[in-house]
N, C-alpha and C positions, 0 to 999 in steps of 0.2 A: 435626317442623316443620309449623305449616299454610299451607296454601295461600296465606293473603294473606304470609304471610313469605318464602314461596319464592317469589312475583311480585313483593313489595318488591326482594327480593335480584336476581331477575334483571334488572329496571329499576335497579336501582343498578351491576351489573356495566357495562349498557349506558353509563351515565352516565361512567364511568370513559376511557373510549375522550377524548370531547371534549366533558365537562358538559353533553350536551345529549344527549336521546332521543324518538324521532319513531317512536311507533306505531300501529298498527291494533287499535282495541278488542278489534274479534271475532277477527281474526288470533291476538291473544295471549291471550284466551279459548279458543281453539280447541287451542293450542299448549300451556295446560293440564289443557284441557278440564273449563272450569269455564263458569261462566255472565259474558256479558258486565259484569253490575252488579258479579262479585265483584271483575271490572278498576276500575269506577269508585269500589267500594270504596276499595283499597289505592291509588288515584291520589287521593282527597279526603281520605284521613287520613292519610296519611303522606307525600305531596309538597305540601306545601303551604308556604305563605312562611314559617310558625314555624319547617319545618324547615330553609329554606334553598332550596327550592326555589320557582320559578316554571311556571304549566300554563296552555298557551292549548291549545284544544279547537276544531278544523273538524267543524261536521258536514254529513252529507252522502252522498254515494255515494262519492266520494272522500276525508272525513273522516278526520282522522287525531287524535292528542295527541301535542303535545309538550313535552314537560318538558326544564326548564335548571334547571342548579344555578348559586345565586347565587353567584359567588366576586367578591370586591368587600375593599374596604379596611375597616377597622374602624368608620370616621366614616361610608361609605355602606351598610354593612351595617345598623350604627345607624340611619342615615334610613330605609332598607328599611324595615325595622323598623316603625319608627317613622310612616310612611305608611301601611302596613301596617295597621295599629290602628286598629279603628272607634271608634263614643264610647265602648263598655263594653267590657271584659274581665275575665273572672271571677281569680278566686285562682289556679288549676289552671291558665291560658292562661300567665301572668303566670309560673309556676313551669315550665311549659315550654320559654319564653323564658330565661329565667334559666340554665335547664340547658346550651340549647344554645348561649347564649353564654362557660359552664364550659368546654363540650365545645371550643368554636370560641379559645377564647383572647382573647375577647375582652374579659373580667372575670375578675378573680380573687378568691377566695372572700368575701375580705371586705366587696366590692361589693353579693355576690350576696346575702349576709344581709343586707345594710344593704337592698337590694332587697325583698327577700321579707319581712321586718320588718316596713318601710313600706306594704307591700300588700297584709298578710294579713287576713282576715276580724274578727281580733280586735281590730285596731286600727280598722277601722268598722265593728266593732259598733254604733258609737251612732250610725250615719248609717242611717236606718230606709228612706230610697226612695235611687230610684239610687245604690247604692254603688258598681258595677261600674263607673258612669259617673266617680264618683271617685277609682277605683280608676285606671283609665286615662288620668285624667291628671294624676295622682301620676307614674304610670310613666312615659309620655312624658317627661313636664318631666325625672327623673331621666335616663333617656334621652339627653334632648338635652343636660345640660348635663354627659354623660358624649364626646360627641361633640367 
């Protein structure tokens, strides 16, 4: 296993207690004795709102992170979501989302293709400038009137 999977896991253990985890950068750097960035690594790629997860950051001498896991109803998961989302999102972001709303139950399969269908690169193909930005709201609209 490397390193950023065993700091994933052991902030997802913490999580488990009460969706919510409050730590000290260097603290938990120190405690794998890895370098502080490798923390803000595995906290910017893998907690982040695609996955479910929410991260507010004090910094400081007293500085800390904390990350919540979002547990919300289906319709506010979707809005999450769906606020969530700048003007662009690529194919890859868009199949992220899809997955973890597989995983969450929040769509079942035949949604997720109808999804990933409508938003894959091959169908805007022939849109030559901002496609991401069409691509993103294809998705929301879908989104919302999945809501």
């Amino acid at each position: 296993m490397r390193i950023s999977d065993i700091i994933e896991e052991f902030i997802k253990d913490m999580l488990e207690d009460d969706n919510q985890a409050v730590i000290q950068r260097n603290d938990l750097a120190e405690h794998f004795n890895c370098v502080p960035s490798q923390i803000n690594y595995v906290i910017s790629t893998r907690f982040t709102p695609i996955h479910g997860y929410y991260v507010e950051s004090q910094r400081g001498g007293g500085g800390y992170i904390k990350i919540k896991k979002v547990n919300l109803t289906q319709s506010d998961y979707l809005m999450h979501i769906i606020t969530s989302i700048g003007n662009t999102i690529s194919a890859k972001e868009v199949d992220i989302f899809v997955n973890n709303f597989l995983d969450y139950g929040v769509i079942d399969e035949k949604i997720a293709r109808l999804i990933k269908g409508a938003t894959n690169d091959k169908v805007l193909n022939t849109v030559k400038n901002n496609k991401d930005e069409l691509r993103a709201k294809i998705f929301k609209n879908m989104l919302i009137n999945l809501v």
